[in-house]
C-alpha positions as CSV (number, residue, x, y, z in Angstrom):
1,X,-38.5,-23.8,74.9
2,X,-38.3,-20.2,74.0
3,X,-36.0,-17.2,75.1
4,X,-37.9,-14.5,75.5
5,X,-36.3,-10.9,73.4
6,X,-35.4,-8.4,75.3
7,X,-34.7,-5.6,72.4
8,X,-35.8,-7.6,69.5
9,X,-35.1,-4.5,67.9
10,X,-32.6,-2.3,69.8
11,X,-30.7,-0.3,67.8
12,X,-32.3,-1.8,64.5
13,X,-33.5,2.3,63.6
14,X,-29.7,3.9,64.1
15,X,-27.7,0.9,62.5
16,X,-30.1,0.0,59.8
17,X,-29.3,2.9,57.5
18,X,-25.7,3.3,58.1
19,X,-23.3,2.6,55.4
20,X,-19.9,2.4,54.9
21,X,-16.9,3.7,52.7
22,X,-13.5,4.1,52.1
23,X,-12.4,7.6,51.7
24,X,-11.4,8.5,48.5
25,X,-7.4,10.2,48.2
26,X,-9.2,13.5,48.5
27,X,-9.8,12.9,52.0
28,X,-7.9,10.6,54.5
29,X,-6.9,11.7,57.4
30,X,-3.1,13.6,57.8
31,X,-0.3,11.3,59.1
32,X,2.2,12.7,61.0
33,X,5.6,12.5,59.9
34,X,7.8,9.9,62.1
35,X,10.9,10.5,63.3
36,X,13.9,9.1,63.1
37,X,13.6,6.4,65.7
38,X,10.0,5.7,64.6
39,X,10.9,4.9,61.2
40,X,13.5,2.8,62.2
41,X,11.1,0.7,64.4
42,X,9.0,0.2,61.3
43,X,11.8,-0.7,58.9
44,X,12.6,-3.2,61.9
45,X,8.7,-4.7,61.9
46,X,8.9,-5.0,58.2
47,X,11.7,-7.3,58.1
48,X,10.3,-9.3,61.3
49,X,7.5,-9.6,59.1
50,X,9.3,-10.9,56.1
51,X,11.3,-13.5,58.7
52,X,8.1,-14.2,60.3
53,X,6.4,-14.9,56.6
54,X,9.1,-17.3,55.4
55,X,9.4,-19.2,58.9
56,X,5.8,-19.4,60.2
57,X,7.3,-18.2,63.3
58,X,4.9,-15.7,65.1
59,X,3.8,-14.5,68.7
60,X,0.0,-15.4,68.3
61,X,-0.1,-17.0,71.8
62,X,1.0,-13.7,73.6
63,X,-2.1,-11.7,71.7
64,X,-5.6,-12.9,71.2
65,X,-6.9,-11.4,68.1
66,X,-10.3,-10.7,67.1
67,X,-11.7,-9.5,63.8
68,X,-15.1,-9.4,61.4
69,X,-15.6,-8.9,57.3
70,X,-18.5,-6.3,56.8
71,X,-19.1,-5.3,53.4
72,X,-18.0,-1.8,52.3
73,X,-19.2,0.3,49.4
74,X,-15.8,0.1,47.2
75,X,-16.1,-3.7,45.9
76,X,-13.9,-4.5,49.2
77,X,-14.2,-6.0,52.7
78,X,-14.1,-3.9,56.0
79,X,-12.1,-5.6,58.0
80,X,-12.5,-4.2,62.0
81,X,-9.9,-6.1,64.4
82,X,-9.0,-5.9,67.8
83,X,-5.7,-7.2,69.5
84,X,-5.8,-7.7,73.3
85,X,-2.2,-7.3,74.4
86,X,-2.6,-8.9,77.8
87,X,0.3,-11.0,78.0
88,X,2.8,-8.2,77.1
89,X,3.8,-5.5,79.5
90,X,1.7,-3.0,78.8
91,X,2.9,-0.2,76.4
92,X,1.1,3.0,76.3
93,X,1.5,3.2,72.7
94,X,3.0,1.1,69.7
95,X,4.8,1.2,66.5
96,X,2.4,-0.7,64.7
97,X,3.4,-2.6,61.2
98,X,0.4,-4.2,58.9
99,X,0.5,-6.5,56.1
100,X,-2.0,-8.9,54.6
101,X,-0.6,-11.2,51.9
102,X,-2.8,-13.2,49.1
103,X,-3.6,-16.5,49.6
104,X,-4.3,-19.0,46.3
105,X,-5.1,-22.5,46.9
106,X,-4.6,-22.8,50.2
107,X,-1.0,-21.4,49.8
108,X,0.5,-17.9,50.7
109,X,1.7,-15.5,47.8
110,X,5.6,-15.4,47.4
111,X,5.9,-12.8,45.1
112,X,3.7,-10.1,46.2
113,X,6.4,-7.3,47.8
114,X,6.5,-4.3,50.1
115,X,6.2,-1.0,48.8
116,X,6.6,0.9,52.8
117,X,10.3,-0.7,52.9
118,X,11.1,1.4,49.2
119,X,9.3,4.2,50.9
120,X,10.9,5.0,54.4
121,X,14.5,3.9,53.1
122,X,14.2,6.6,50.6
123,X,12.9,9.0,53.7
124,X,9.3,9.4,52.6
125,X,6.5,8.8,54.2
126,X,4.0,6.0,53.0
127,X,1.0,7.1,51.3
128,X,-2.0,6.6,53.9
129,X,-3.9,3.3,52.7
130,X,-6.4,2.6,55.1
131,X,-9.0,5.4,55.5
132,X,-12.5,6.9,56.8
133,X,-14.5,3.8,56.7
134,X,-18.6,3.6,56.2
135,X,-20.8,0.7,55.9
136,X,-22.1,0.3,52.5
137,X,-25.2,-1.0,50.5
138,X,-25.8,-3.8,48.7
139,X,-26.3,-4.8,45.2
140,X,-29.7,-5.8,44.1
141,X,-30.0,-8.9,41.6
142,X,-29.8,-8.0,38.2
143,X,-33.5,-8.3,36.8
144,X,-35.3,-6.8,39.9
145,X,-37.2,-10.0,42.0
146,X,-39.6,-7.8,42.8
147,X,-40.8,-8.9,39.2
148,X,-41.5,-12.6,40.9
149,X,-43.0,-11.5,44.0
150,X,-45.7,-13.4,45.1
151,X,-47.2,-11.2,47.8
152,X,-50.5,-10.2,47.2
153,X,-50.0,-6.7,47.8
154,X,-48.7,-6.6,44.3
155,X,-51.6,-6.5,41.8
156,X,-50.8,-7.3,38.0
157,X,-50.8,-3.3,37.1
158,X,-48.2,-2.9,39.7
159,X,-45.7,-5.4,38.7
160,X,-46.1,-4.3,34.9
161,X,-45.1,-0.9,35.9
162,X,-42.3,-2.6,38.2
163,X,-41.5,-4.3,35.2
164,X,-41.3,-1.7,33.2
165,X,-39.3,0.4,35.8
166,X,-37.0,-2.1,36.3
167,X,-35.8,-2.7,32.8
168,X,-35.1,0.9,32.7
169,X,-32.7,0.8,35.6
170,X,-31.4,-2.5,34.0
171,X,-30.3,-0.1,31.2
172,X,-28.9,2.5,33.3
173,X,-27.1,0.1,34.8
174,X,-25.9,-1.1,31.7
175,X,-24.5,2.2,30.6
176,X,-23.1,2.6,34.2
177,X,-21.0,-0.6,33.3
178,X,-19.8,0.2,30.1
179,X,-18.8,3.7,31.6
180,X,-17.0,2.2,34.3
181,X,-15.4,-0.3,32.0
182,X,-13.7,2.1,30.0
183,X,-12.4,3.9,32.7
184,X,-11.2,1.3,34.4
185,X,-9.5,0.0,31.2
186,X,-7.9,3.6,31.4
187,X,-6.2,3.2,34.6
188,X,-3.2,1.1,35.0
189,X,-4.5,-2.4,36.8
190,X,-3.2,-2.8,40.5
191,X,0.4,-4.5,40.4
192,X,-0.7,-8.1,40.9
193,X,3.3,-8.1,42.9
194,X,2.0,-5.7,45.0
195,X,0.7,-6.3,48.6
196,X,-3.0,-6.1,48.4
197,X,-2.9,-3.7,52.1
198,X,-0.1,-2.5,53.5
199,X,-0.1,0.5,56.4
200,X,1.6,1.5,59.4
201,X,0.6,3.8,62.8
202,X,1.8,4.7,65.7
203,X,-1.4,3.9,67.8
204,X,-2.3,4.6,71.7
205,X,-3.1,1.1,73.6
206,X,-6.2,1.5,75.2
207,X,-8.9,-0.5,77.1
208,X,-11.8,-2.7,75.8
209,X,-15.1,-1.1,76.2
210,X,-14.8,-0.3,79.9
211,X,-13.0,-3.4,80.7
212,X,-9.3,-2.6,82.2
213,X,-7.6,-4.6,79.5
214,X,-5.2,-3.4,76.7
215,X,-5.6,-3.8,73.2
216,X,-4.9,-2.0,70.0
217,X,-8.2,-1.6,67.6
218,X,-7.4,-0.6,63.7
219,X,-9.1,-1.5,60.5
220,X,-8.0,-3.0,56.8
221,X,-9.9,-3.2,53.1
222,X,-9.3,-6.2,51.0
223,X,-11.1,-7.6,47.9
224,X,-12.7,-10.8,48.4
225,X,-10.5,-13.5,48.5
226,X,-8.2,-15.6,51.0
227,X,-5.5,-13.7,52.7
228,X,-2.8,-14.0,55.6
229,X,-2.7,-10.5,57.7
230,X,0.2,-10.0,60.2
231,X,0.8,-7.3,62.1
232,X,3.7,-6.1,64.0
233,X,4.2,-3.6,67.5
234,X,6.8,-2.0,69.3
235,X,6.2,-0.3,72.6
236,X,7.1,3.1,71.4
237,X,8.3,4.0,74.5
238,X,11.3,0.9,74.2
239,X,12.0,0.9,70.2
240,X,15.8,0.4,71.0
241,X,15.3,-2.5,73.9
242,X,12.2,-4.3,73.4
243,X,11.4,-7.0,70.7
244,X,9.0,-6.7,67.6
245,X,5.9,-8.8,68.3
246,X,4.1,-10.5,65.2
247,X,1.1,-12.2,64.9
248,X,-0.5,-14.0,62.1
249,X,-4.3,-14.4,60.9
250,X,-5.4,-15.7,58.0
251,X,-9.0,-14.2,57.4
252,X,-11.8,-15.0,54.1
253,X,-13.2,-12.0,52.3
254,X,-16.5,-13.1,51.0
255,X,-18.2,-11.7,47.4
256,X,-20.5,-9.2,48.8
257,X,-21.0,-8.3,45.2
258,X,-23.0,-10.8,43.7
259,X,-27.0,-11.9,43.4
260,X,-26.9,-13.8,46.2
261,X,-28.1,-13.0,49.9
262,X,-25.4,-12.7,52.4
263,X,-24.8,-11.8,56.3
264,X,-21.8,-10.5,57.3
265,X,-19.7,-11.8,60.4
266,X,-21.9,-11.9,63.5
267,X,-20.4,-9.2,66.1
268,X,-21.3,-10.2,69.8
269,X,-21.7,-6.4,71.3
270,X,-21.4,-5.3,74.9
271,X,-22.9,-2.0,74.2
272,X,-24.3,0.2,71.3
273,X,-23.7,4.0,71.6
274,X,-25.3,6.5,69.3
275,X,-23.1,9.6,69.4
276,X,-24.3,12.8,68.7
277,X,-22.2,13.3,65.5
278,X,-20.4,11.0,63.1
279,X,-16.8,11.0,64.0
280,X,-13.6,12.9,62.0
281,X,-11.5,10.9,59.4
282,X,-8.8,10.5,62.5
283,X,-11.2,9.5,64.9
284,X,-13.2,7.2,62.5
285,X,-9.8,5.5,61.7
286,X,-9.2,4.9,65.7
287,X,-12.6,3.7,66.1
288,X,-13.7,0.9,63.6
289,X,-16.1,-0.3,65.0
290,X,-17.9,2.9,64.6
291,X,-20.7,2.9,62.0
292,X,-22.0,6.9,61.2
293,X,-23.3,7.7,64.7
294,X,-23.7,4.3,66.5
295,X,-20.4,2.6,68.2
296,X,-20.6,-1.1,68.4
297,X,-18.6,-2.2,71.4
298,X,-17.5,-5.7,70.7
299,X,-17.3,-8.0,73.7
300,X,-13.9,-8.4,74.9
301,X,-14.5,-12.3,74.9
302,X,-17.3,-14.3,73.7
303,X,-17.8,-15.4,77.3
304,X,-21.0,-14.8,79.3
305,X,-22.4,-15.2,82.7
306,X,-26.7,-16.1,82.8
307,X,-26.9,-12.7,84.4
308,X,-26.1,-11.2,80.8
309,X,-28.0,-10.6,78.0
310,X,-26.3,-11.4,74.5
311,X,-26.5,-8.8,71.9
312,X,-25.6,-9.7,68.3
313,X,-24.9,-7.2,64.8
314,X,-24.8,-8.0,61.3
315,X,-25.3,-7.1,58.0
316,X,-27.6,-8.7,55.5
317,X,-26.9,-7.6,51.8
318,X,-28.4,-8.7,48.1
319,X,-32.2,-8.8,49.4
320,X,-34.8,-8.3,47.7
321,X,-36.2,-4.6,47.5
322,X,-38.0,-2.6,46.9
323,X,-41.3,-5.0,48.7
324,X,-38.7,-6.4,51.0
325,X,-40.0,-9.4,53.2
326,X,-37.1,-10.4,55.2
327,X,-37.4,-13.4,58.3
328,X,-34.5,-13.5,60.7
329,X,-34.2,-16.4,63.0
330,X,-32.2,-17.3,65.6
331,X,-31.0,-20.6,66.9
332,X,-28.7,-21.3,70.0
333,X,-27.3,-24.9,70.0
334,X,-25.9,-26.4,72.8
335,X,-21.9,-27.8,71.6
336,X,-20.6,-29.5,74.4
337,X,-22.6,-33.0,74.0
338,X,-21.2,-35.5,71.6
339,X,-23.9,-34.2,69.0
340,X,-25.0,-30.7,68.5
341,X,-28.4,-30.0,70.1
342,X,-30.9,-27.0,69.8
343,X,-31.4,-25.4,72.8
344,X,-33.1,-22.4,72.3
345,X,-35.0,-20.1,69.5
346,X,-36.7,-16.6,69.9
347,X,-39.4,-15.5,68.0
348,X,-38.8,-14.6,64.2
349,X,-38.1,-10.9,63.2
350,X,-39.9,-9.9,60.4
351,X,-38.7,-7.1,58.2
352,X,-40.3,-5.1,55.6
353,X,-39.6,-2.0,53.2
354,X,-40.4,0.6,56.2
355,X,-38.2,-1.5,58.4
356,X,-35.2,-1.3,56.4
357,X,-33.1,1.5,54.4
358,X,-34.1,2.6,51.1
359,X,-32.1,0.7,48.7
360,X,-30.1,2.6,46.3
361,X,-30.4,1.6,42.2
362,X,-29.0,-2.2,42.4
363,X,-27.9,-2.3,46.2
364,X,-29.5,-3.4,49.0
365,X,-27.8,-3.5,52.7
366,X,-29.1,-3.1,56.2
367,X,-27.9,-3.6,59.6
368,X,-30.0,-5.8,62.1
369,X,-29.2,-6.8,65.6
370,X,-31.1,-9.0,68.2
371,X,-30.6,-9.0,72.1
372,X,-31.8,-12.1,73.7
373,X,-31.8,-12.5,78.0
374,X,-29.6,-15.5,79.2
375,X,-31.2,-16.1,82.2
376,X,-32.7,-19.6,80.8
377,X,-29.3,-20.6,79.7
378,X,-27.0,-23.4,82.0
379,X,-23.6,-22.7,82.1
380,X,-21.7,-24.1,78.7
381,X,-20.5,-23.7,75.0
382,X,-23.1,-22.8,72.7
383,X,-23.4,-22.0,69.0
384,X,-25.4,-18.9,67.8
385,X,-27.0,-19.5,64.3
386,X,-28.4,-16.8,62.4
387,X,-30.5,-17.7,59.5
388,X,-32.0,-14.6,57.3
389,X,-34.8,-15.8,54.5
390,X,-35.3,-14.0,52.0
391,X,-39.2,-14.7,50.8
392,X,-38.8,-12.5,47.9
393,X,-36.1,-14.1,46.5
394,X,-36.8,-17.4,48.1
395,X,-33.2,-17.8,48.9
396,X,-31.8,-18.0,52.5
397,X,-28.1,-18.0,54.0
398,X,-26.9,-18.6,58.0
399,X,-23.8,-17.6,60.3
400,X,-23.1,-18.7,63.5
401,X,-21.1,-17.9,66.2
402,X,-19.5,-19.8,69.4
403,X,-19.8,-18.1,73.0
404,X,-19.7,-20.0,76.6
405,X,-21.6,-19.5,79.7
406,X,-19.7,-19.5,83.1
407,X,-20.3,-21.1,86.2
408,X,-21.8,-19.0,89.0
């Protein structure tokens, strides 16, 4: 049985060569200084996120948090979230406290400290950490597999040259490294006692993508690795009578850096807007999920009706360019029978060098997206699985993703 695509490839022309970064010092956006009360509240959030680390003791059943791991152009994760604040009394705006702490072993870092406490006691403010965001590309495999390509669009003269071509780079990149090396060998190593993000806002509640329902949307940058975030609000409006709220997630930074082909998480989208212009530092920092000029709108819950039609983003990095032959498949499982069953596939997408961005020396990244109707499906929990193969390389990798379908 087979869905039939609605926008196979919606979107595929605006998101596909978008990148993103992190701003360098030069350029984030200007906080504004708090005041007196403001600080206080985020002194306050700081050490109801130190009680909250030692005891475990959170408010994660009062907000429902939502977040995905892109893959930035820094050698760290994006990290787009979204808390929906609907069982709190609404606040119009928040004191908002941030903090993600290392994770080794399965067990949180005790001796990594805060640097905003040493800050705002000493009446500064904190330097701004997370900034203007864009969506990066990828790093080709070291040794180009172009040179094992087995499409016969490649005659022998044409992969010698590749070859050839190929080495060269190889050696730029080479000298790149050893460059980088040095410098980095100049600079004084981040202090492994030091939170890996910290950052704090005052931040307008809004609603979710039309929807009348509040929730606070930010961003974070982490290497790869395990970590616990919490974050912490105050209604601004009630710093000296309401209670500091704290919730807890602990999220995986994958290595996006490597040889190896790799999807990002799988965002579920209401909408995709292309705006006319890419957005300011201060708007790009309220808006995360906005990628240069399109704006993903997340749904606000993974929940559907067979009216709807299911939209999905991701990224796919480390393929094989340049003669990129990509297959995307997709695979919706039904999850609510005692064994996992396949409902439902769509037709493969097939992607090729004119299809995709043009990689940069060693990096490779693109943005694809698939809408499928769900008129076919019968309300219940299903499983989304995305599988990208990558015929160049002859590797392959899946995601998947959970999403229910309600009764009429």
């Amino acid at each position: 049985m087979r869905s039939r695509s609605v926008g196979a490839l919606i979107c595929v022309a605006c998101l596909a060569g978008l990148y993103v970064r992190t701003a360098t010092a030069a350029d984030p956006p200007a906080r504004k200084p708090l005041g007196i009360d403001e600080r206080n509240a985020v002194l306050s959030l700081i050490k109801a996120v130190d009680v909250a680390q030692e005891t475990d003791v959170t408010a994660n059943d009062r907000v429902a948090w939502d977040s995905h791991v892109l893959r930035s152009g820094n050698q760290t994760g994006y990290l787009p979230f979204r808390l929906t604040l609907d069982a709190l009394e609404r606040p119009k705006s928040a004191v908002v406290y941030v903090r993600a702490v290392s994770r080794h072993d399965g067990m949180r870092s005790r001796d990594e400290r805060s640097t905003a406490r040493d800050w705002l006691l000493r009446g500064n403010n904190v330097p701004q950490r997370m900034e203007t965001v864009y969506v990066g590309t990828g790093e080709l495999p070291v040794g180009g597999p172009a040179t094992n390509s087995t499409r016969q669009s490649v005659s022998s003269a044409n992969q010698a040259l590749t070859v050839l071509a190929l080495q060269h780079r190889e050696l730029e990149r080479q000298r790149t490294a050893a460059d980088a090396a040095k410098k980095k060998a100049e600079v004084p190593q981040r202090d492994p006692l030091r939170l890996p993000f910290e950052d704090y806002y005052v931040a307008d509640v809004t609603s979710a993508g039309g929807i009348d329902r509040p929730v606070l949307e930010r961003a974070l940058s982490l290497p790869p690795g395990e970590y616990d975030v919490y974050v912490g609000l105050l209604d601004r409006n009630r710093l000296k009578t309401s209670s500091p709220v704290i919730v807890r997630q602990t999220v995986t930074v994958p290595d996006f850096w490597n040889d190896e082909i790799a999807l990002s998480s799988l965002i579920l989208a209401s909408d995709i807007h292309v705006l006319g212009a890419s957005l300011s530092a201060k708007q790009q920092v309220e808006h995360p999920y906005t990628f240069g000029r399109a704006e993903i709108i997340p749904v606000a819950a993974p929940a559907f009706s067979s009216d709807d039609a299911l939209s999905v983003v991701y990224q796919v990095c480390n393929y094989g360019a340049p003669d990129a032959d990509l297959q995307a498949d997709y695979n919706f499982y039904r999850v609510d029978t005692p064994n996992r069953v396949l409902f439902n596939r769509t037709p493969s997408q097939h992607f090729r060098d004119e299809d995709l961005p043009p990689p940069a020396p060693w990096e490779s990244v693109a943005f694809l997206t698939q809408t499928v109707s769900l008129k076919t499906f019968p309300p219940g929990r299903y499983e989304l699985e995305v599988t990208v193969r990558d015929r160049l390389t002859r590797h392959s990798v899946s995601r998947s993703v959970s999403f229910t379908i309600a009764k009429p």
